[in-house]
C-alpha positions as CSV (number, residue, x, y, z in Angstrom):
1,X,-13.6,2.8,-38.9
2,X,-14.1,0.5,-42.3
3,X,-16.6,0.6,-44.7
4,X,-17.2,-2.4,-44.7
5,X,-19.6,-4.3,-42.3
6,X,-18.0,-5.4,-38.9
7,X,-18.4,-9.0,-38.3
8,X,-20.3,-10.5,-35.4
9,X,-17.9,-12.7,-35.0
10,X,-15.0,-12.4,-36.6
11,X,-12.7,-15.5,-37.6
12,X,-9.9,-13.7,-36.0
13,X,-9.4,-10.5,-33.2
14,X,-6.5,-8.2,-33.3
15,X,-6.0,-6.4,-30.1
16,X,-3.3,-3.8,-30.2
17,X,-1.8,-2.1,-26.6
18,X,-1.2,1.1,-25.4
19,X,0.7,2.9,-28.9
20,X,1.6,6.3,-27.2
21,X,3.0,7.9,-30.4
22,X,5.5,5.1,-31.2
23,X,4.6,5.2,-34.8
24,X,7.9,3.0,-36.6
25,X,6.3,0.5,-33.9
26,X,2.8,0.4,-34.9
27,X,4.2,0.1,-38.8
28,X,6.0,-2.8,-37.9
29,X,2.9,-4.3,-36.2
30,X,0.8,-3.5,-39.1
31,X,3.4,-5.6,-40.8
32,X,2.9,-8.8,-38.7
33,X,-0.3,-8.6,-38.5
34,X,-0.8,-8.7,-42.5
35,X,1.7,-11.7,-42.8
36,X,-0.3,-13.5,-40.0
37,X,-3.4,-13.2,-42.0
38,X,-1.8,-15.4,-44.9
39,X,-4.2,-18.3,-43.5
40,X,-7.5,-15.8,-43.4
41,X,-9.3,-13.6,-45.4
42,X,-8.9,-10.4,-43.8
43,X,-12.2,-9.8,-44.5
44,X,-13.2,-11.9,-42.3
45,X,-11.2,-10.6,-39.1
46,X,-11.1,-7.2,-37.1
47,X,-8.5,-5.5,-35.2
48,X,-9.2,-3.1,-32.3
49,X,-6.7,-0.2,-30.6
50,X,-7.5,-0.5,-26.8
51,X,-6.4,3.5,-26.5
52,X,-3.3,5.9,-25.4
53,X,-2.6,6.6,-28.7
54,X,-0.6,9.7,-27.8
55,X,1.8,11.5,-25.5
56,X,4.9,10.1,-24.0
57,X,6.5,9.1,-27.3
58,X,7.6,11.4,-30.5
59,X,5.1,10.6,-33.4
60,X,1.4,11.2,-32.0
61,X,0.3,13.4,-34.7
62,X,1.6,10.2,-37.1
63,X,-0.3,7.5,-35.4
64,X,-3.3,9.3,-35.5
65,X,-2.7,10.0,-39.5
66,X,-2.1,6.5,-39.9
67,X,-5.2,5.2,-37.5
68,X,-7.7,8.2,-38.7
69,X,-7.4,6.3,-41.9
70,X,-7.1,2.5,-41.0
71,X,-4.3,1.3,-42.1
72,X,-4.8,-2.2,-41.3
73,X,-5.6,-5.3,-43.6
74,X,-8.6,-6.3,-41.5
75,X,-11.8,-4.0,-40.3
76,X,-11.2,-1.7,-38.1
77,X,-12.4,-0.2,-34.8
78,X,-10.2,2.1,-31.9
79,X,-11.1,2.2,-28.3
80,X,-10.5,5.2,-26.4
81,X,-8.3,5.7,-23.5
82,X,-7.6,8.0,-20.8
83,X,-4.6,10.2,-23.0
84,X,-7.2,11.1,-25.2
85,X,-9.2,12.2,-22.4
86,X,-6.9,14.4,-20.9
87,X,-6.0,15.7,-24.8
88,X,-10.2,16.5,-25.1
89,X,-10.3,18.0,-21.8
90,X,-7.2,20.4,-23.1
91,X,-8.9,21.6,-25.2
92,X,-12.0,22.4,-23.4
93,X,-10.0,23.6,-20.1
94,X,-6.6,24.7,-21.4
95,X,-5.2,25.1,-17.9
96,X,-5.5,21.2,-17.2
97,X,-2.0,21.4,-19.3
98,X,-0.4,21.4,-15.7
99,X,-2.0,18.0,-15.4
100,X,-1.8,16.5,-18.7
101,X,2.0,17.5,-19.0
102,X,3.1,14.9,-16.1
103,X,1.2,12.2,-18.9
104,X,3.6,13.3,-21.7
105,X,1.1,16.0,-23.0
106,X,3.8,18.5,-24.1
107,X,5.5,15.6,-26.7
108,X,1.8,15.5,-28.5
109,X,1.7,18.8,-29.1
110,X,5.5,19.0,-30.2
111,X,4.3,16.5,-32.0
112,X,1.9,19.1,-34.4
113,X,4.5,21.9,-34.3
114,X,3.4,23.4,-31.5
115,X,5.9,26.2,-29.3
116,X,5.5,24.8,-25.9
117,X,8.4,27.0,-24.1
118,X,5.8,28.7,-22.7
119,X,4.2,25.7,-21.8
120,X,7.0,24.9,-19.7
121,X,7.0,27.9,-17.9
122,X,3.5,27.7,-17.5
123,X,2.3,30.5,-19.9
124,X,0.2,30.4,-22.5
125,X,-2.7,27.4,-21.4
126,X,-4.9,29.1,-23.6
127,X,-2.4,30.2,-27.0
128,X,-1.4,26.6,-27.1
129,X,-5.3,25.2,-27.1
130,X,-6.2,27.5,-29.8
131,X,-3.0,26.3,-32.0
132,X,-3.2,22.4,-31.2
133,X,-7.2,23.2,-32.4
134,X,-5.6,25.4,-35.5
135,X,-3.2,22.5,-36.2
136,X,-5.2,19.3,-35.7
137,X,-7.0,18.1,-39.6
138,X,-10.3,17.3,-39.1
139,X,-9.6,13.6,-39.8
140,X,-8.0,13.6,-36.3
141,X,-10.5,15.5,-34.7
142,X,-13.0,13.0,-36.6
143,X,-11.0,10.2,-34.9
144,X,-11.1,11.2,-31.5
145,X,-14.6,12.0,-31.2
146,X,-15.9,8.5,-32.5
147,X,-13.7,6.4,-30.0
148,X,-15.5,3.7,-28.3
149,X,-15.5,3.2,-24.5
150,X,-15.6,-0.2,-25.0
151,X,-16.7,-3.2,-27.3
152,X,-18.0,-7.0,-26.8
153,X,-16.7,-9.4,-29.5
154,X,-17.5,-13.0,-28.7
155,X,-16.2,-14.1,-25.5
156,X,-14.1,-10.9,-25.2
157,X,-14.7,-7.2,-23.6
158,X,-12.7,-5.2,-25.0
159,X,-11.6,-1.6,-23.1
160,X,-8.7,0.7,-22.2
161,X,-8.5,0.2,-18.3
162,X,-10.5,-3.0,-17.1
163,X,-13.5,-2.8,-15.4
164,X,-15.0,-2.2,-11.9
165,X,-16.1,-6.2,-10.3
166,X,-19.3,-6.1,-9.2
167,X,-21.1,-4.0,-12.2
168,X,-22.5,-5.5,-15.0
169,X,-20.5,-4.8,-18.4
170,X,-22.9,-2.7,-19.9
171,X,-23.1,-0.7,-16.5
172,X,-19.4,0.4,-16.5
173,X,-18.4,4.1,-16.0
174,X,-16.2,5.3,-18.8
175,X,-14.4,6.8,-15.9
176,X,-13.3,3.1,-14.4
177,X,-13.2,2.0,-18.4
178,X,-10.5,4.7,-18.5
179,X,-8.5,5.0,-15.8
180,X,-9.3,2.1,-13.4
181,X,-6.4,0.1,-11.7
182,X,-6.0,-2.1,-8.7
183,X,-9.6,-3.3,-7.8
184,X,-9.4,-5.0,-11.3
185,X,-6.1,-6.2,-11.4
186,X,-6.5,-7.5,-8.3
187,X,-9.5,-8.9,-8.9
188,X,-10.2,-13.0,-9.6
189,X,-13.4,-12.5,-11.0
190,X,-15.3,-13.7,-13.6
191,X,-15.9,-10.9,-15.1
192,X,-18.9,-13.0,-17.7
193,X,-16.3,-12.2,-20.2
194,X,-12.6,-12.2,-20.6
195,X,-11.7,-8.2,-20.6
196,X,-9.0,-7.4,-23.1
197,X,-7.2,-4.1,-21.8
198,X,-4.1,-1.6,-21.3
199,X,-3.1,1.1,-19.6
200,X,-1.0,-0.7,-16.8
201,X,2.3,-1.6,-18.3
202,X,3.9,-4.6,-17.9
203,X,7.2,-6.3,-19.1
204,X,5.2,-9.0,-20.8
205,X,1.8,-9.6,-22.0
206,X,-0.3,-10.9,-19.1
207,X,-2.9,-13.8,-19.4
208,X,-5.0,-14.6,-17.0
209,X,-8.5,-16.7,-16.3
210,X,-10.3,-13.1,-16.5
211,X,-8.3,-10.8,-18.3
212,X,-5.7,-9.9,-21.1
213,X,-3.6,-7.0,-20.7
214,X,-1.6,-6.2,-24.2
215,X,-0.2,-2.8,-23.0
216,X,4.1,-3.8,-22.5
217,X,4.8,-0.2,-22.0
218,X,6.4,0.7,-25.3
219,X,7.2,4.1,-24.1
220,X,9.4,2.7,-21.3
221,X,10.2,-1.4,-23.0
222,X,10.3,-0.4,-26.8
223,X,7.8,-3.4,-27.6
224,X,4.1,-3.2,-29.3
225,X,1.9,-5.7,-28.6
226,X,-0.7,-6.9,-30.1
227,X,-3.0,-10.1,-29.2
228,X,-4.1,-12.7,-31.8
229,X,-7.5,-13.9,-30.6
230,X,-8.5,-17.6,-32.1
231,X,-11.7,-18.4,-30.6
232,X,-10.6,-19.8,-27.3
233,X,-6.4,-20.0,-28.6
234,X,-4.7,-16.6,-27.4
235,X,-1.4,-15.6,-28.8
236,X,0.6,-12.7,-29.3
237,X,2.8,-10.7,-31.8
238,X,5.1,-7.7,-31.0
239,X,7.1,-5.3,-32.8
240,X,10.3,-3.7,-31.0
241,X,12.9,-1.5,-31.8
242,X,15.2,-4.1,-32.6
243,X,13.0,-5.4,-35.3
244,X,9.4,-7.6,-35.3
245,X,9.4,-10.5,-33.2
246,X,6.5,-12.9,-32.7
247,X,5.8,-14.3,-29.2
């Protein structure tokens, strides 16, 4: 996702929630996150998307433009999370539509142009697969097919879901890393590190002992989060569609 070598350890860690096509947001973010670098080389710090970078909101095909090309002032690398599954699996089973629309599939592919009337009244699973695959540039397709499942930086595991307790971090299913819920919420854990993660919205950024969960449900709060990881200090940043606000 950079050309440049990833560090080890970098000085600083960017973790951005759940974006779900809520591209103004993610601008405004980008934004913050290059004035809060003012005491930093850039170079020297990495931010990473923890997933759900489509459906729901109106800009999908955007945020992947702007992500497919890094549009960040640090180094760069974008998790994947269970929206982009289902979009994959689209395209390899075009009737799992019926499924992916109840995620906010139909706005991602309004989002490339696509006719979905048809969609609607359940016709045409396979027309629309063959036109999002006609309509996607091969720098999104690029994208999507390089997402990590997940990624270890320092003290942090970074994924889109959580993880299962009980299973070593490099034994996690992508399946839990995707799409688990209330085993690992509920969980008090430790976990060996502190998993950064989305998917399950809530009003604020939650902190606890074992986790971080960045995702404050933009498509339903109008607030971007993203967490500012100083060695052991944790803060955050948002952008919301009032304006950028720092927390």
């Amino acid at each position: 996702m950079s050309s440049k070598a990833v560090p080890a350890e970098p000085r600083r860690l960017y973790a951005i929630g759940d974006i779900h096509g809520h591209a103004e947001l993610l601008e405004r973010l980008i934004e913050k996150i290059d004035r809060d670098l003012s005491d930093v080389p850039g170079r020297d710090c990495l931010t990473v998307t923890v997933g759900d970078y489509i459906d729901r909101g109106p800009a999908s095909r955007t945020v992947l433009d702007r992500l497919s090309g890094n549009p960040f002032p640090t180094n760069y690398i974008a998790l994947r999370g269970n929206h982009e599954g289902m979009l994959e699996r689209f395209l390899v089973e075009p009737a799992s539509v019926s499924d992916w629309r109840l995620w906010g599939g139909l706005e991602t592919l309004h989002s490339y142009g696509l006719d979905i009337s048809g969609l609607m009244r359940g016709r045409g699973h396979e027309a629309a697969a063959e036109a999002l695959r006609a309509a996607m540039p091969a720098a999104h397709a690029d994208f999507l097919r390089n997402l990590k499942p997940s990624l270890t930086i320092g003290r942090y595991f970074l994924c889109h879901a959580g993880v299962r307790p009980g299973v070593p971090l490099d034994r996690q299913s992508d399946e839990d890393l995707l799409w688990i819920r209330k085993e690992f919420l509920d969980s008090r854990d430790d976990f060996g590190k502190i998993v950064v993660h989305g998917h399950t919205p809530s009003p604020e950024p939650e902190l606890r002992p074992n986790r971080i969960n960045v995702d404050t449900g933009v498509y339903l709060t109008g607030r971007l989060t993203c967490a500012v990881l100083d060695g052991e200090r944790v803060r955050f940043l948002s952008a919301t569609t009032e304006g950028s606000s720092g927390l």
